[in-house]
C-alpha positions, 0 to 999 in steps of 0.5 A, a space after each residue: 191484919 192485911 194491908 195493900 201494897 203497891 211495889 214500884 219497879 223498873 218499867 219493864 219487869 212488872 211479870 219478872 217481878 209478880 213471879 219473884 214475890 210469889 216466890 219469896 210468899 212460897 220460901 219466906 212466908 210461912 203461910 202467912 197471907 199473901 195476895 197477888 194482884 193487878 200488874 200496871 205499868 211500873 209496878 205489881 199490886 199485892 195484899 198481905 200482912 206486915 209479914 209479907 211488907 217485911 219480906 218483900 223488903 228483904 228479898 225483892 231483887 227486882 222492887 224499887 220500893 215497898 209502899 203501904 197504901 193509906 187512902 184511894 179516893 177522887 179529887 178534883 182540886 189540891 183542896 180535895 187532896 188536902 182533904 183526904 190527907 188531913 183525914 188520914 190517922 197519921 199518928 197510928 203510924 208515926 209521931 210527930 217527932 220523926 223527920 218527914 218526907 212527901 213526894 208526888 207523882 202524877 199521870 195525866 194530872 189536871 193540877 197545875 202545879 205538883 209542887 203546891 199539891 207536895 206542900 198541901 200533903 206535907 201541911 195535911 198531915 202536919 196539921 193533923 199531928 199538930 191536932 192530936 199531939 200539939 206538934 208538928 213533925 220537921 221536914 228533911 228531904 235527904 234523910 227522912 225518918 218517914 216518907 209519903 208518896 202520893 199518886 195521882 191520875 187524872 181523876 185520883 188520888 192514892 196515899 202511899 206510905 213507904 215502908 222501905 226507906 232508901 230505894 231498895 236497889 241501894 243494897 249497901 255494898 256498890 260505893 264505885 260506880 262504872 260509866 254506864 252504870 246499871 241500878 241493881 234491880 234492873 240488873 236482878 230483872 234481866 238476869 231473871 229474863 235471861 232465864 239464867 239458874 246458878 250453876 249455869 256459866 254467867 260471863 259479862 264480858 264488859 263488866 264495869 263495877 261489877 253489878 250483873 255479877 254481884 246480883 248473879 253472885 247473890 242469887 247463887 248463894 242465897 243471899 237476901 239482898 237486902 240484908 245488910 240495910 235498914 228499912 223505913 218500916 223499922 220506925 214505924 209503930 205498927 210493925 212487928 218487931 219480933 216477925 221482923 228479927 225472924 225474917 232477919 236472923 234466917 237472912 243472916 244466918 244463910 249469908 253466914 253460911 254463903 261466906 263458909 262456902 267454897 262453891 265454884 259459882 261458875 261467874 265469870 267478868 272481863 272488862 279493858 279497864 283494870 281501874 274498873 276491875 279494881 272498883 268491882 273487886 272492892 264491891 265484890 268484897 263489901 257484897 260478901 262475895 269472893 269466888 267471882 272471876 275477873 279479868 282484864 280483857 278487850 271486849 273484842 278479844 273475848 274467849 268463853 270462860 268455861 267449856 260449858 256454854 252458858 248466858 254472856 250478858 252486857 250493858 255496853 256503854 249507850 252511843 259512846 266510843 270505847 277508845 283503846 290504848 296499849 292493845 296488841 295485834 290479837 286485841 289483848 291489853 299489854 302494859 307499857 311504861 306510858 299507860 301503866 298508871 293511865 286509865 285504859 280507857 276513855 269513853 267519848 260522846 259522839 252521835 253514832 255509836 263506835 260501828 268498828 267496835 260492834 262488829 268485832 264484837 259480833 265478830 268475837 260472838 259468832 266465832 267463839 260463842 258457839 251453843 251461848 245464848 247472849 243478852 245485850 242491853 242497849 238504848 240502840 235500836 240498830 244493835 243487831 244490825 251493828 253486831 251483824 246478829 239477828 235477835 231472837 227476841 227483844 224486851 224493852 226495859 227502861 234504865 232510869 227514864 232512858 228506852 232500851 231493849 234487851 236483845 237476845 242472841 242464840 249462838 247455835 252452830 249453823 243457825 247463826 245468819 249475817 244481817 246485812 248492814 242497812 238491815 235494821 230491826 223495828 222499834 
């Protein structure tokens, strides 16, 4: 039997994200059937069976979710909404005994009020379980066992069952989060943009807690990501327990096999914070992996990693100032009796982002990072113009709801011009 999904991701990678799920059909599926459909703002469309549901679950990097759609139909009132829901055979799927969950979202919506739609959802199918069971399910907003999402335009409404629980970037190993953090299916995404293949050299050289190159690390060894998590499709009815354990023991059994490994993954991470690296090297150890190699670094005062180029990529703090202690002449972190137990940095909000620091790390880029292609993330249009780089290219992402662009910066020999300083790039 094949069903329709909906998988949301971070706007920005809708492509990135259609190319990932053909692949995980090509290594993962067997044959089972799997179609791909519409790319749309936030997300990619798909028809498959629970196979596909289960293994999208399991090795989509870049999905913020895996939704099950239940009902499409139009509506001009909360009461057409209430209609369509009450409707719906919740009971194929869950009993009233498990704990449930509605969310609403909507573009463009002529209802006044999402909140009163959320609870004519949530009685909908209250109501219908109470018809056919005699009981109502209890609403938990924190932890559900089941959650239901609707998604209205300004003329539909399409009824969503989740199939994945948590959001699939909470892959279970992140406890410590940097200043900037970086959800890690947008971290997955960018390393896709960057068209960077294990064995390549990866350097972040601003890494906080880690998450490029836990991602990066992952990727290398075959690692699924979320293999060590549980779905919300696990207390549903319908799904296929036994095609699930399959999928489950192969994820388990090449993580096994990535812990025996003793590959040189050619992974490399700095950062001026040696409390963020002591963060990063406990992710790294919840996340199973041991071969990454990190040390304390200013940014400024960053060398190649490996004779090899390869890809840097960062996500510098957005409009802040990094304010250095302790650093020596060349740039370098020295310890003193004053700041051996202190934080090595402090990040201050300000209105212009730290021009100084920018330029020394254009500096650091073009003088030592020759035949690198370097990716940076950043909410700042004028980047470039503060590196004194020209980009190659631009892609605009979004972090959460905040605009970004991931500029690209090819270091050839030669090629590499100065921008004048009043020189900005266009949105």
């Amino acid at each position: 039997m094949s069903f329709d999904f909906f998988i949301p991701c971070p706007r920005g990678l809708e492509a990135a994200l259609a190319a990932e799920l053909a692949e995980i059909a090509t290594r993962h599926l067997n044959g089972a059937p799997f179609t791909a459909g519409a790319q749309v703002p936030g997300g990619v469309h798909f028809r498959g069976g629970w196979a596909a549901g289960m293994a999208a679950n399991l090795h989509s990097r870049i999905a913020s979710r895996v939704l099950l759609k239940i009902a499409h139909r139009p509506y001009r009132s909360e009461q057409d909404i209430y209609a369509l829901a009450l409707e719906q055979r919740w009971e194929q799927w869950f009993s009233a005994r498990e704990t449930l969950r509605v969310d609403v979202t909507a573009i463009k919506s002529p209802l006044r009020s999402l909140e009163f739609t959320t609870l004519r959802v949530k009685d909908a199918i209250c109501d219908r379980l109470r018809e056919v069971s005699g009981e109502r399910p209890n609403i938990d907003t924190s932890a559900p066992d089941v959650r239901v999402f609707a998604f209205l335009t300004a003329t539909d409404c399409t009824l969503y069952l989740d199939t994945s629980g948590e959001p699939l970037f909470k892959r279970g190993w992140r406890l410590d989060k940097g200043a900037a953090p970086l959800r890690e299916n947008l971290a997955a995404g960018i390393l896709r943009l960057t068209g960077w293949t294990a064995g390549t050299p990866l350097y972040d050289p601003m890494c906080g807690s880690g998450t490029f190159l836990a991602e990066a690390a992952q990727v290398a060894l075959n690692i699924a990501p979320g293999v060590e998590r549980r779905f919300g499709f696990e207390k549903l009815k319908q799904y296929e327990a036994k095609t699930w354990q399959t999928l489950k023991a192969a994820a388990m059994d090449a993580k096994h096999a990535a812990r025996a490994s003793r590959s040189d993954l050619q992974i490399f991470g700095s950062d001026i914070s040696g409390d963020m690296l002591i963060k990063a090297r406990a992710n790294f150890e919840r996340a199973g992996l041991s071969a990454v190699s990190l040390k304390q670094v200013d940014a400024r005062g960053m060398a190649p990693p490996s004779s090899e180029p390869g890809i840097l990529v960062a996500n510098p703090p957005y409009g802040e100032r990094i304010e250095v202690r302790g650093r020596n002449a060349r740039g370098e972190l020295r310890e003193t009796r004053e700041n051996r137990d202190d934080d090595s940095f402090r990040r201050v909000q300000e209105e212009a982002p730290d021009s100084e620091f920018f330029k020394a790390l254009g500096d650091a880029l073009k003088q030592r990072f020759t035949g690198w292609h370097a990716f940076i993330l950043t909410s700042d249009r004028k980047l470039p113009g503060q590196l004194r780089l020209r980009e190659s290219t631009k892609t605009p992402l979004f972090n959460g709801a905040l605009e970004c662009r991931l500029f690209r910066f090819d270091l050839i020999a030669g090629s590499v011009r100065q921008r004048p300083a009043n020189d900005t790039p266009a949105a």
